[in-house]
C-alpha positions in Angstrom: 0.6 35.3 3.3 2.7 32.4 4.2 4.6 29.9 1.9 4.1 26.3 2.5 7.0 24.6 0.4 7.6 20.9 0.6 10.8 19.6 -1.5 10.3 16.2 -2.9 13.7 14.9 -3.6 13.9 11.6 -6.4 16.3 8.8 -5.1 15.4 6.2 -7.7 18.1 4.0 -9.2 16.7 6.4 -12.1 18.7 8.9 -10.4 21.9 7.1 -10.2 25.1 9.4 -10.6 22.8 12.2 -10.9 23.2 13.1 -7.2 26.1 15.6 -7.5 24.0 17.5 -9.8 20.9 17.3 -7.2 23.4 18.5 -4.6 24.3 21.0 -7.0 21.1 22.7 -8.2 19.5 22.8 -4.3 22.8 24.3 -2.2 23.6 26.7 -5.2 20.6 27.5 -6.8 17.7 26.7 -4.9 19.0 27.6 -1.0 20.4 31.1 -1.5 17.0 32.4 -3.3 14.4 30.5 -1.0 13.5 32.1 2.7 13.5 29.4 5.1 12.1 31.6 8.2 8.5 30.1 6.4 7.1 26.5 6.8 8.8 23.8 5.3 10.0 20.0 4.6 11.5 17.5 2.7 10.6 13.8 1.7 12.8 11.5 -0.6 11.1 8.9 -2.5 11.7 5.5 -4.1 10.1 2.2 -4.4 11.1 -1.7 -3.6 8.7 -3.9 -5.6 6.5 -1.4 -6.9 5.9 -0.8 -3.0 6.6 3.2 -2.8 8.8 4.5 0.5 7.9 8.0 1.0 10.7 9.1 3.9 9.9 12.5 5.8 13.4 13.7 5.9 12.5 17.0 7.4 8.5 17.5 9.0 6.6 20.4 7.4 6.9 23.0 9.9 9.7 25.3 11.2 13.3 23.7 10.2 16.4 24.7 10.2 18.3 26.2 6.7 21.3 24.1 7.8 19.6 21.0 8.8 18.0 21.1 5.4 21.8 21.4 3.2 22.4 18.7 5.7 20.1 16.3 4.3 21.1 17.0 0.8 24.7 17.0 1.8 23.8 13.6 2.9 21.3 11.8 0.3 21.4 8.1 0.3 22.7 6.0 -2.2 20.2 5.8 -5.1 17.9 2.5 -5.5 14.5 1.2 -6.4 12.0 2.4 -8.1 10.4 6.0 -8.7 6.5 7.0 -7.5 6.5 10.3 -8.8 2.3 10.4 -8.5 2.3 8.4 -5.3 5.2 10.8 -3.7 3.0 14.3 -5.0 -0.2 12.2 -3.3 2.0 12.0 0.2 2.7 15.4 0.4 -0.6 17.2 -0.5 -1.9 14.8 2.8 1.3 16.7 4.7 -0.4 20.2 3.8 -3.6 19.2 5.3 -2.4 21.1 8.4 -2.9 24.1 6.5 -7.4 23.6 5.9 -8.2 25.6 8.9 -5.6 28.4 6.9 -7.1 28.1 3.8 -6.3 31.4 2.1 -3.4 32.3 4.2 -0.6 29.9 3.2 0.2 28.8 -0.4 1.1 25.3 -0.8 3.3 25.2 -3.0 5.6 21.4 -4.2 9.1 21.5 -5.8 10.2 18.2 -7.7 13.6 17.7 -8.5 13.3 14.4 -10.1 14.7 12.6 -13.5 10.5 12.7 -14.8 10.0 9.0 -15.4 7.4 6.9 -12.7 7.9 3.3 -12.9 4.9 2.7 -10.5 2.2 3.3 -13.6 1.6 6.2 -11.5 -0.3 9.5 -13.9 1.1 12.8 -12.5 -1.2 15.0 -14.5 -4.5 13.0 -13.5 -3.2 13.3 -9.6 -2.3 17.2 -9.7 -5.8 17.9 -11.4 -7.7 16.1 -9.2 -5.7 17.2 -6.1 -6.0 21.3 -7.4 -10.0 20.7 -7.3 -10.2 21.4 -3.7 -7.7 23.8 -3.3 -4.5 25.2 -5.4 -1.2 23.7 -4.8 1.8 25.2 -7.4 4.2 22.3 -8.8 7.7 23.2 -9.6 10.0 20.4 -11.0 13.6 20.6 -12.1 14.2 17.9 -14.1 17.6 16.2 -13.8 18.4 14.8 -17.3 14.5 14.5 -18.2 13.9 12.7 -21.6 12.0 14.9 -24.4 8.4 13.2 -23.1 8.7 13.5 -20.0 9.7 17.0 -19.7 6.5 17.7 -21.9 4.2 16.0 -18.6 6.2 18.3 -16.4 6.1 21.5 -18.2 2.1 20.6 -18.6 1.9 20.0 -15.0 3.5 23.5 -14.2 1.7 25.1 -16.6 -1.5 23.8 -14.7 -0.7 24.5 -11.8 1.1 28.4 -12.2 4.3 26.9 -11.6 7.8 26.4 -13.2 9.4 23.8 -15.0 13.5 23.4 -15.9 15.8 20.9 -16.7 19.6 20.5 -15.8 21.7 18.4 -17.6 25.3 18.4 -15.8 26.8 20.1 -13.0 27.7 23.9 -13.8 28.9 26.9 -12.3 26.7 29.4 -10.1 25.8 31.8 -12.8 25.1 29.5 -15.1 23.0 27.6 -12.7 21.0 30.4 -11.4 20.3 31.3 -15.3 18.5 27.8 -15.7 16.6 27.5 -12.5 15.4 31.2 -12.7 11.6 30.2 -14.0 11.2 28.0 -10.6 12.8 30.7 -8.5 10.6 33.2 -10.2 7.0 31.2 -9.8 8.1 30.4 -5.6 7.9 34.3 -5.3 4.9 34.7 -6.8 1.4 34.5 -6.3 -0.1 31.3 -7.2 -2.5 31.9 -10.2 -3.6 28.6 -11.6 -4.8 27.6 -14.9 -7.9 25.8 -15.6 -7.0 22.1 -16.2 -8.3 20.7 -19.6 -11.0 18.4 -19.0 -9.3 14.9 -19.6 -10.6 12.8 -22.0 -13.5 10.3 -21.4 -11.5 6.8 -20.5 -12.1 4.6 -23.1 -14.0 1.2 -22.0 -11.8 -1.8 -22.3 -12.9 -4.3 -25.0 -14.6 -6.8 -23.1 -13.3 -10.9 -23.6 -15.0 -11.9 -26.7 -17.5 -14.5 -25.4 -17.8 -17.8 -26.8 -20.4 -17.6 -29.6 -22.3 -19.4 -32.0 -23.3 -18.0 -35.4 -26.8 -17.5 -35.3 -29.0 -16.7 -38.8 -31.0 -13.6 -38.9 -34.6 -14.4 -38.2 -36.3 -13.6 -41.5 -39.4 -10.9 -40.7 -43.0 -12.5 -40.1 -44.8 -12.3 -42.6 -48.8 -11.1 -41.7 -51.7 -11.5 -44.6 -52.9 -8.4 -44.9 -56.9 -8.9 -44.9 -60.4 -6.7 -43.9 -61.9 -7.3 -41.1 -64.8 -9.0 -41.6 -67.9 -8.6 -39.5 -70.5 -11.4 -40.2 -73.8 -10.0 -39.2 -75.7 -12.6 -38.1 -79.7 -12.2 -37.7 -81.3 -14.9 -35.0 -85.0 -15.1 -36.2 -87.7 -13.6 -34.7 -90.0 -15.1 -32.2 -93.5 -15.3 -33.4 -95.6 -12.8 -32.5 -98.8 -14.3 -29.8 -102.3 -14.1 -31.8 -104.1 -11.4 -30.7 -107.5 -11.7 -28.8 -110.7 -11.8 -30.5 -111.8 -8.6 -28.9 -108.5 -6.9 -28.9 -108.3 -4.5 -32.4 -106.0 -5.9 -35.2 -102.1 -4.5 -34.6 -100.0 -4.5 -37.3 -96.9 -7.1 -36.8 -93.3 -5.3 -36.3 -90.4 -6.5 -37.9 -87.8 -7.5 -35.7 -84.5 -5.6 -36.0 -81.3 -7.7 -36.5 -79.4 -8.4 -33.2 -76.3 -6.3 -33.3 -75.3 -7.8 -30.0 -74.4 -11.3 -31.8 -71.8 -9.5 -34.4 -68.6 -11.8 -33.6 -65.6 -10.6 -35.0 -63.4 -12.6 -37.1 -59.7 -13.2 -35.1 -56.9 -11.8 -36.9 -53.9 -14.0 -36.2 -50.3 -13.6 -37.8 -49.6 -15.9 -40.6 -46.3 -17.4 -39.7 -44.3 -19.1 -42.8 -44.7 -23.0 -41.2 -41.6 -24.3 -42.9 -39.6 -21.7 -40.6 -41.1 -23.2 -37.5 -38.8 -25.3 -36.7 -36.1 -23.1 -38.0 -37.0 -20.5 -35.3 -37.0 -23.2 -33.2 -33.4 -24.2 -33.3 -32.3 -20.2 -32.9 -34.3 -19.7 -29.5 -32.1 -23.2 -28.3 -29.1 -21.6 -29.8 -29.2 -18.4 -28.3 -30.7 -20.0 -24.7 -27.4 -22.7 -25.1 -25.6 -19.3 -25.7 -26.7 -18.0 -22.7 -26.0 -20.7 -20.5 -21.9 -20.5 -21.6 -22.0 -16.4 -21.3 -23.4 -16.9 -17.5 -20.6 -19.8 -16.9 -17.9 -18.0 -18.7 -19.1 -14.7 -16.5 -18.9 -17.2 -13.3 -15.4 -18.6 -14.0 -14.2 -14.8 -14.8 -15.8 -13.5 -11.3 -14.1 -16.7 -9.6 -10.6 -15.8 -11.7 -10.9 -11.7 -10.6 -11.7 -12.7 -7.0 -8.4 -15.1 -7.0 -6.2 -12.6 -8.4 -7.5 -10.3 -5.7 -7.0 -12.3 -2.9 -3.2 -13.3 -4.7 -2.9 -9.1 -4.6 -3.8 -9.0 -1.1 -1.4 -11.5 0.1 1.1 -9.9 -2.2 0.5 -6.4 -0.5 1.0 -7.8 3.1 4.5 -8.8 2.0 4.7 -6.0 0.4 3.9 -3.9 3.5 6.0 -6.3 5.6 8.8 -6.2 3.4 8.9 -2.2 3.5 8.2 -1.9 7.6 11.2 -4.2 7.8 12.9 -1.6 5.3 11.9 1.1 7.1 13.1 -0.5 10.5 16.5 -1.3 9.4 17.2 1.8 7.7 16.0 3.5 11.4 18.1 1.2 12.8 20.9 2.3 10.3 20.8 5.9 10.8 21.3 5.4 14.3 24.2 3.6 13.6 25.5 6.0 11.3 24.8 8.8 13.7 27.0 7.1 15.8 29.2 6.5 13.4 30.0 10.1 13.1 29.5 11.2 16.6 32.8 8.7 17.0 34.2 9.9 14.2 34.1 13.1 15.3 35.6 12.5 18.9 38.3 10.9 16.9 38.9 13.7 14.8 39.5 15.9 18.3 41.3 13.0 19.8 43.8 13.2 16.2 43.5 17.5 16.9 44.8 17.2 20.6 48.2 14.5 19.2 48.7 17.0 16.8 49.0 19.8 18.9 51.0 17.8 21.2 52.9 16.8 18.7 54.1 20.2 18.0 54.9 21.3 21.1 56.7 18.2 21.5 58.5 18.9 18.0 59.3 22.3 19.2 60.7 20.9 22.5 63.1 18.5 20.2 64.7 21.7 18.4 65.1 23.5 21.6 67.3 20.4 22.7 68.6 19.9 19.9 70.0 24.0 19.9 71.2 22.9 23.5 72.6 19.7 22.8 74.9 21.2 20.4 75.7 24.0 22.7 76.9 21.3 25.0 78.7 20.1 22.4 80.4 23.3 22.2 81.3 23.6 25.8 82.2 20.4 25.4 84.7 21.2 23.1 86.1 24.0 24.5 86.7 22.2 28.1 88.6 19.0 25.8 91.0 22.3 24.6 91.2 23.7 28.3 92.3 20.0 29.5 94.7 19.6 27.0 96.3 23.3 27.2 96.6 22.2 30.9 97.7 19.4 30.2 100.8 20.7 28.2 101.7 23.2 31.2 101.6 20.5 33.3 104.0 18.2 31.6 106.0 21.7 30.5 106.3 22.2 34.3 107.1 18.6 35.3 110.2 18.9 32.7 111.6 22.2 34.1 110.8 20.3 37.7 113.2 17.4 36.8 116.0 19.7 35.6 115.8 21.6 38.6 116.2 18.0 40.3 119.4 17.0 38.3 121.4 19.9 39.2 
């Protein structure tokens, strides 16, 4: 099983003349105890204007062990902002390379950040939601971390079956290696993550208090209680026709009463009549009511869609202000490549004058020795020329005697 590692780097004015101790904890701590023959990268994060710059310094992938002390070696000059949540966001998209590997590389993420996101970023909501679909292990070394926020990155860790530490000043290897040794530690091992605690339910926002009016509590309506009456009402019967004179005599029947014309008495609620009106006034009340809650609802939808749009317009210089960025810090590193690529023929050029210059030195001595040899013929020929000269005038006097006589 592979290691996927990706090393987020913090370079956030947060992180200002913290760098030495970045340098410090990744070349002596982190580099001799990591094997680089597996996949993996490097970003650096900040933020201008809440706007966050995520820069791939090395692509996740094969890389080089030097190229990456190189880029540490070389960190920029910290500034801006830090988007600690957007940064982990940015590189759990760079390990989705890896979903057609699922189960053969662990992902794992190394912070090495001061703790604090000044984008209102959450770095615990991010990770858990993130872990859902597959495990990623979070590391951080915290550089100078406050109290609270080294308790968000040891609960991050914890979640996640990583390692949390935090350095506060340079030190020496030993020392180093001593604090760092949990993160070291959880990179060799298995990933075996922890069951996030279920957040808790987000709390509504208290909605504006509308514009209201007091309103009286309707009192109950009253009903009279009464029977139901039934009024049984008998219609009287039609005579009965005389019967014929031959017909024998039938004895009358009485007619039954007609059920079919019962009418009911109508119950109907006894309302209190001096409230009438009273009940009146509350139904215009609360329809008045309703009329400003539907305006005040209109001028807040109006309001929400204008601070959207000012948002919108706001992003787009945002996003223009940060390609810009991004363009002239391109345009920067080219320059600074050349930069050292000159410096570096210059620093041959100053090799070459001063090997010349030795040789040249060495040249100087060797006339120097000969000059004064010179000198010393020199010397020696003045005496010859002046010995002969004596014998000369020596002779010249014993040549005028010889004259004389």
């Amino acid at each position: 099983m592979k290691n996927a590692i990706d090393f987020l780097i913090d370079i956030s004015d947060k992180m200002d003349k913290k760098v030495p101790i970045v340098q410090n904890v990744v070349i002596d701590g982190i580099v001799p105890n990591v094997d680089f023959s597996e996949p993996f990268g490097m970003r650096t994060f900040l933020s201008i204007v809440k706007s966050p710059i995520i820069i791939n310094s090395l692509d996740m992938g094969s890389n080089m062990r030097e190229d990456f002390v190189k880029k540490i070696q070389n960190l920029p000059f910290p500034n801006g902002g830090a988007p600690i949540a957007e940064a982990f966001k940015e590189s759990c998209a760079g390990f989705k390379k890896f979903e057609k590997t699922n189960g053969e590389v662990t992902r794992r993420i190394v912070f090495v950040t001061n703790g604090e996101d000044t984008d209102a970023g959450v770095l615990d909501y991010e990770v858990e939601k993130a872990t859902k679909d597959y495990p990623i292990q979070v590391n951080i070394i915290g550089i100078c971390m406050s109290e609270a926020n080294q308790r968000t990155a040891k609960k991050v860790a914890d979640m996640t079956g990583g390692a949390f530490c935090n350095v506060e000043q340079t030190c020496d290897v030993l020392t180093l290696r001593g604090i760092i040794a949990p993160v070291i530690d959880a990179l060799h091992n298995a990933i075996s993550a922890k069951a996030p605690e279920p957040a808790p339910a987000p709390q509504p926002a208290p909605a504006p208090e509308p514009i209201t009016a007091k309103i009286p509590e309707p009192e109950p309506v009253r009903v009279r209680e009464e029977p139901i009456r039934a009024a049984f009402v008998s219609q009287p019967a039609a005579p009965a026709p005389k019967p014929a004179a031959q017909a024998p005599v039938q004895q009358e029947k009485k007619e039954e009463p007609a059920f079919s014309s019962i009418a009911a008495e109508v119950i109907e609620p006894a309302f209190d009549i001096e409230k009438e009106n009273e009940y009146k006034a509350e139904i215009a009340a609360i329809a008045e009511l309703q009329a400003a809650r539907s305006a005040q609802k209109s001028a807040n939808v109006k309001a929400i869609e204008e601070s959207n749009s000012n948002i919108v317009a706001l992003l787009g210089k945002n996003k223009a202000m940060m390609d810009q960025i991004l363009e002239g810090g391109k345009e920067t590193e080219i320059a600074f490549d050349r930069l050292k690529a000159a410096i570096k023929d210059h620093e041959m050029t100053i090799e070459e004058l001063r090997t010349v210059n030795k040789k040249l030195t060495e040249q100087n001595l060797q006339l120097k020795h000969r000059a004064k040899e010179q000198e010393a013929n020199l010397e020696a020929l003045k005496q010859e020329k002046m010995a002969l000269q004596k014998e000369i005038d020596r002779v010249r006097e014993i040549a005028n005697e010889m004259l004389k006589i």
